[in-house]
Phi, psi and omega in degrees: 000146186263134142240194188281138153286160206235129199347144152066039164293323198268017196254051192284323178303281154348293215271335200291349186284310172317309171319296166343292184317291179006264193324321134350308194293318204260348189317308209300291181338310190300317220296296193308322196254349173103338162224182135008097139289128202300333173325316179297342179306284181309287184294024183258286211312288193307333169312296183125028168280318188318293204283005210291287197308335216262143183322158195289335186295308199271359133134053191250169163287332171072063209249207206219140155282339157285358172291306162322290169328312172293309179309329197264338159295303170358281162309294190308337155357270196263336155219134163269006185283277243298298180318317200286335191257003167278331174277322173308287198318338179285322191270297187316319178281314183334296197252029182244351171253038141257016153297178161299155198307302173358267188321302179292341170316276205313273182315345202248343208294349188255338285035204192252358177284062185243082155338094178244175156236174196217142162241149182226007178260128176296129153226206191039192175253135183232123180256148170298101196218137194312338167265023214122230184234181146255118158236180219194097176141176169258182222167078164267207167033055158264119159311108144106038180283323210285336168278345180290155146327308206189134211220101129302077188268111186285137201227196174195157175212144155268144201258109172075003210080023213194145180255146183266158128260147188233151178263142169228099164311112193251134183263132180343297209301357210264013169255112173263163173270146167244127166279085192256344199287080197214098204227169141311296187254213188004053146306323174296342186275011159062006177356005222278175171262156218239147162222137179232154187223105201357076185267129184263136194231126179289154187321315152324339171263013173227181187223153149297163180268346186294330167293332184251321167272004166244356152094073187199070194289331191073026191200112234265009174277326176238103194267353174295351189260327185262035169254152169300162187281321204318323199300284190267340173302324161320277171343293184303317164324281184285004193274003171283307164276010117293309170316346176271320190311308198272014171268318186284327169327273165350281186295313194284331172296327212296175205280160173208070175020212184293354203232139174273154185198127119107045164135318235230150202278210183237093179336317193279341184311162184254323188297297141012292165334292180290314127017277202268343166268010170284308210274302167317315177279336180292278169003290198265323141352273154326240156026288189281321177315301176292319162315292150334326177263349173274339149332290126019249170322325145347278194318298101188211198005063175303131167279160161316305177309305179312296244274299189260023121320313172277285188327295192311350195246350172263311179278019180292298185315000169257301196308326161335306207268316163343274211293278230321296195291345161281335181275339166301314179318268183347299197296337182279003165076179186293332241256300201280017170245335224278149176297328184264015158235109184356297230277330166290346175278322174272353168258326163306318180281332191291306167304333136298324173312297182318355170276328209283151171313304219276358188241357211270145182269339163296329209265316192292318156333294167285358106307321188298322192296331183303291174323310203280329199259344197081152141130000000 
C-alpha cells in the first residue's frame, strides 16, 4: 500500500529541539531505570526518527543524513541515551528497507513510525527451512528493544563454503527480551538482549548484507538506500557524542561568579580560560567534521574515498568529544563527581560511545591507509 507523505515529515530538525526538552525532563529517570521513558519514546517516534529512512511509498521522507546528524547533536545535548536510540530507530527503518517489498508492507502497512532494533554482530543458530529460515539463540545489546516493534538479527549461513551474513526481521511477538544491560554509561538506551527458541522467518524477511554494505538499495526514490553503511555508520555512531560533549560544554561554561563551585570554573581563573577555549574549539571541531560526513553522504554516488574519509572522521570526531568532557570533568573538580551532576553522566556516555568498534581510530587508520597507499 502507498501512502502520502504526511505534511512535516521533513521537520526532523524542528521537532528534535523539542525531544530535547523531553529528554532533559527524563535524563535522571532513563539513567536510573536503564531504559527509555516512554514519554521520551513517544517524542523521538512523534519527531520523524523512526520514519527518517523510511521510503516515500510506505509514507517516510526517505531523508538525508545530514539532517539526522543534526537533529541527533540536538538531542544528545541532554541524553546521549534519548540521541542514541533515535539513531537506532533510524538506522534500524535504513535498513529494513533492503528487504523484499513484501516485508516493508508488513512492517510499514499501519504507517511509518514503527520503532525497530538492530543487532548487527552475527550470533545464534540459522537453519535452513523449505519456507525460509530457522533461528535459535541469543542476539545481544539492541539499543531501545524494550520499544521496538520488530528486531533485525544479523546471522551467517554458508554460502560456497564461506560464511555469509544475513538480516532476518523477527516481529515482537516472535521474541523475548533478556535483561542484560548493566553498564557505566548509555544506561538509558536498554541495550538488552533478544532470545528465539526456534522462530521461523520467511524468505521475505531477509536480506543478504551486501546490500546494505555497498549501499545498492535499488530503488531511485530513496538514495539514502544507495550509500555504502562505510560512509555514514562512523558518523552516526558519534554524533550522540558530540552533541553530549557541546551539552557538557554548555553546562560546564555557565557563569558561577568569582568563586567556581559544583563543577563550574572561576570566571577570573586563567586555566578555567584556557579550559573552555580549548574545549570549545575541539567541540565545534567535532561538529564540522560530522556535519561534512553527513553531506558528504548526502551528495549521492559516494566513492569508496568519501566513504573512509567519513569513518576516519567520525573517529576523530569521537576521540574530539573524549578529550573535551574529559577535560571538563577534571577541570569540575569534586562539584562535577556529585550523582547529581550531569556533566559525570555526560563523560561517562561519551566514553562509551568512543568504545564502539565501528569508532576505534586503528581499526579506521587501516581503511583510509589502504585507500591512499593500496594493499
Amino acid at each position: 500500500m502507498t501512502h502520502p507523505v504526511a505534511a512535516g515529515t521533513n521537520s526532523l530538525l524542528l521537532s528534535s529541539a523539542e525531544v530535547a526538552e523531553v529528554a532533559a525532563r527524563y535524563a535522571a529517570d532513563a539513567e536510573r531505570d536503564r531504559s527509555l521513558p516512554k514519554e521520551v519514546v513517544e517524542a523521538l517516534l512523534a519527531a520523524g526518527f523512526a520514519r527518517h529512512f523510511v521510503p516515500i511509498r510506505h509514507g517516510g521522507p526517505a531523508g538525508r543524513f545530514g539532517d539526522l546528524i543534526d537533529a541527533l547533536l540536538t538531542v544528545a545535548e541532554e541524553c546521549t541515551s534519548a540521541a542514541w536510540c533515535g539513531m537506532i530507530f533510524a538506522t534500524s527503518a535504513r535498513m529494513a528497507g533492503y528487504l523484499p517489498e513484501e516485508a516493508q508492507r508488513e512492517i510499514w502497512d499501519g504507517g511509518p513510525d514503527v520503532p525497530m532494533a538492530a543487532a548487527f554482530v552475527p550470533s545464534g543458530d540459522v537453519r535452513r527451512d523449505p519456507a525460509g529460515w530457522r533461528l535459535t539463540g541469543e542476539w545481544r545489546f539492541l539499543s531501545g528493544v524494550d520499544h521496538a516493534d520488530w528486531a533485525l538479527l544479523c546471522g551467517t549461513m554458508p554460502v560456497d563454503g564461506r560464511p555469509v551474513r544475513r538480516f532476518f526481521a523477527v516481529p515482537r511477538r516472535d521474541y523475548r527480551i533478556k535483561d542484560v544491560w548493566f553498564t557505566v554509561g548509555m544506561r538509558g538506551t536498554g541495550s538488552n538482549a533478544v532470545v528465539l527458541d526456534d522462530v521461523r522467518v520467511p524468505r521475505h524477511r531477509s536480506f543478504d548484507d551486501g546490500a546494505l554494505m555497498n549501499g545498492q538499495g535499488g530503488n531511485p526514490e530513496s538514495p539514502c538506500h544507495e550509500v555504502p553503511l562505510l560512509a555514514v555508520a562512523a558518523p552516526l555512531f558519534a554524533a550522540p557524542a558530540v552533541g553530549a560533549a557541546h551539552g557538557a560544554l554548555r553546562r560546564w561554561s555557565q557563569p558561577a561568579g568569582d568563586r567556581g563551585g559544583h563543577g563550574r570554573p572561576a570566571a577570573h581563573d586563567p586555566r578555567s580560560r584556557e579550559t573552555l577555549t580549548r574545549s570549545a574549539a575541539e567541540a565545534d571541531i567535532a561538529r564540522l567534521l560530522l556535519e561534512r560526513a553527513g553531506q558528504a553522504a548526502d551528495l549521492g554516488a559516494v566513492t569508496h574515498g568519501l566513504a573512509v574519509r567519513n569513518a576516519r572522521d567520525a573517529a576523530v570526531a569521537a576521540e574530539l568529544a573524549v578529550s573535551v568532557v574529559d577535560r571538563l570533568f577534571r577541570a569540575g573538580g569534586t562539584g562535577a563527581q556529585t550523582e547529581t551532576n550531569p556533566l559525570q553522566r555526560s563523560w561517562r556516555d561519551v566514553f562509551a560511545v568512543a568504545s564502539h568498534a565501528a569508532l576505534r581510530f586503528d581499526r579506521n587508520s587501516d581503511h583510509f591507509a589502504r585507500h591512499v597507499w593500496g594493499g
